[in-house]
N, C-alpha and C positions, 0 to 999 in steps of 0.2 A: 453491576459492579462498578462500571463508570472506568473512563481515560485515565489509566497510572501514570508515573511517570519513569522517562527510559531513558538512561544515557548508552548508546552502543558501546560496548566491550573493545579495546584495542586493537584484538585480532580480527575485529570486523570490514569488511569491505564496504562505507557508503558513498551509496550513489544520490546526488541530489537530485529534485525534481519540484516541479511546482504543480499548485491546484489553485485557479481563481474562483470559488462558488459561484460569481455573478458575473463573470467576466467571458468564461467557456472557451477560451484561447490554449488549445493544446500546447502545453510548453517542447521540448529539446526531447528525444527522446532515451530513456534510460537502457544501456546496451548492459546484457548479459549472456553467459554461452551456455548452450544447452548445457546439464546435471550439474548446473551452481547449487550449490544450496548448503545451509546453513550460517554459513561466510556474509553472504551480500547482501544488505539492509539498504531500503530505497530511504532516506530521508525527505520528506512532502514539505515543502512550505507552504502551509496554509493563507490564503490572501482572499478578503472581499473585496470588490473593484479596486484593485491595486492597492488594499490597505492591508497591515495583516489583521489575519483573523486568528482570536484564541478561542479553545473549546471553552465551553463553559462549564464553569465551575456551581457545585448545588444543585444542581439537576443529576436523575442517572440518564448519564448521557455515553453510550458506547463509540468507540470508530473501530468500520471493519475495512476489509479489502473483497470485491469478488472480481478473481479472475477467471475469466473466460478460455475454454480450450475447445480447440476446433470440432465438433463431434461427440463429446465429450462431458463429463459433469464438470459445471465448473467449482471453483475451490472457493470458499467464502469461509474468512476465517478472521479473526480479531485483529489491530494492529501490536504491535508490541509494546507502544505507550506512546509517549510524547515526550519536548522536555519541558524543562520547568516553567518556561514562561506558556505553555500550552498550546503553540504555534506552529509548531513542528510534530509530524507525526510518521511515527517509523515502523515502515513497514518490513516482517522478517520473510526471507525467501527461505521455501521449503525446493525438495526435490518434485511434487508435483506439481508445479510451476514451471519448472524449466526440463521436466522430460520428455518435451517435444519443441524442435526449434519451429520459431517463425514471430508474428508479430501481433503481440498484445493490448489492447486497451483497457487494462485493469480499473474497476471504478473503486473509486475511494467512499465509503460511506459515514457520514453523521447519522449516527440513530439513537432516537430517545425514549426510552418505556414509558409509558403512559398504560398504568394497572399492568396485565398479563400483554398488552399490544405493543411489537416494534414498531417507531412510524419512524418515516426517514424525515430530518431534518433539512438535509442536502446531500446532494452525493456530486460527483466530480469524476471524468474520465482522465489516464495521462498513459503516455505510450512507454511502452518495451519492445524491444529487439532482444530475441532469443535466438544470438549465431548459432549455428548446426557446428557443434563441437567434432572435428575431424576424428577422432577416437571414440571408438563405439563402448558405453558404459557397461563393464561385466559385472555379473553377481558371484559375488563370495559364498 
């Protein structure tokens, strides 16, 4: 299907963040409080050794997210698109992402179909903090 393109909705919460593919320098870390979700979209700035980098275009080329939970299956799930110049990629937070606090190293993935086969192009780790929300989440 390949990288759409996304502009976040008003009522969105973004958080920025960076990824250097060749550079591997953990940027700032992105804070959120346990049961965030739907609201808060990580925006990525894509960068090769300090230049940016855009997806490419003409190839099928997808970006996912896998995040990692302690114990736990992790979430591996599409990003929401990019924008228009293809350098930015925004990720959408669900509720099983942040229904357990503590700290994340989500990896950001390039991947490209080649026939029936994903292969990674590159992928890229960036941190989260998931405060322990003081009010315990109930079900309706």
């Amino acid at each position: 299907m390949g990288v759409i393109t996304y502009t976040p909705d008003s009522n969105k919460l973004v958080h920025v963040t960076k990824v250097d593919f060749a550079k591997r320098i953990l940027p700032k870390a992105v804070q959120l409080v346990q049961y965030d979700s739907v609201i808060p979209v990580i925006a990525v700035n894509l960068y090769l050794n300090d230049e940016d980098y855009t997806i490419p275009e003409g190839v099928d080329v997808n970006m996912m997210v896998r995040w990692s939970k302690t114990g736990k299956p992790f979430v591996h799930k599409d990003i929401l698109g990019c924008n228009a110049s293809r350098n930015i990629a925004y990720v959408g937070i669900d509720s099983d992402m942040t229904n357990e606090y503590g700290e994340y190293n989500p990896i950001l993935e390039l991947v490209v179909l080649e026939g029936t086969v994903e292969k990674k192009m590159g992928t890229f780790p960036f941190k989260v903090i998931v405060s322990k929300n003081t009010i315990e989440e109930t079900e309706e």
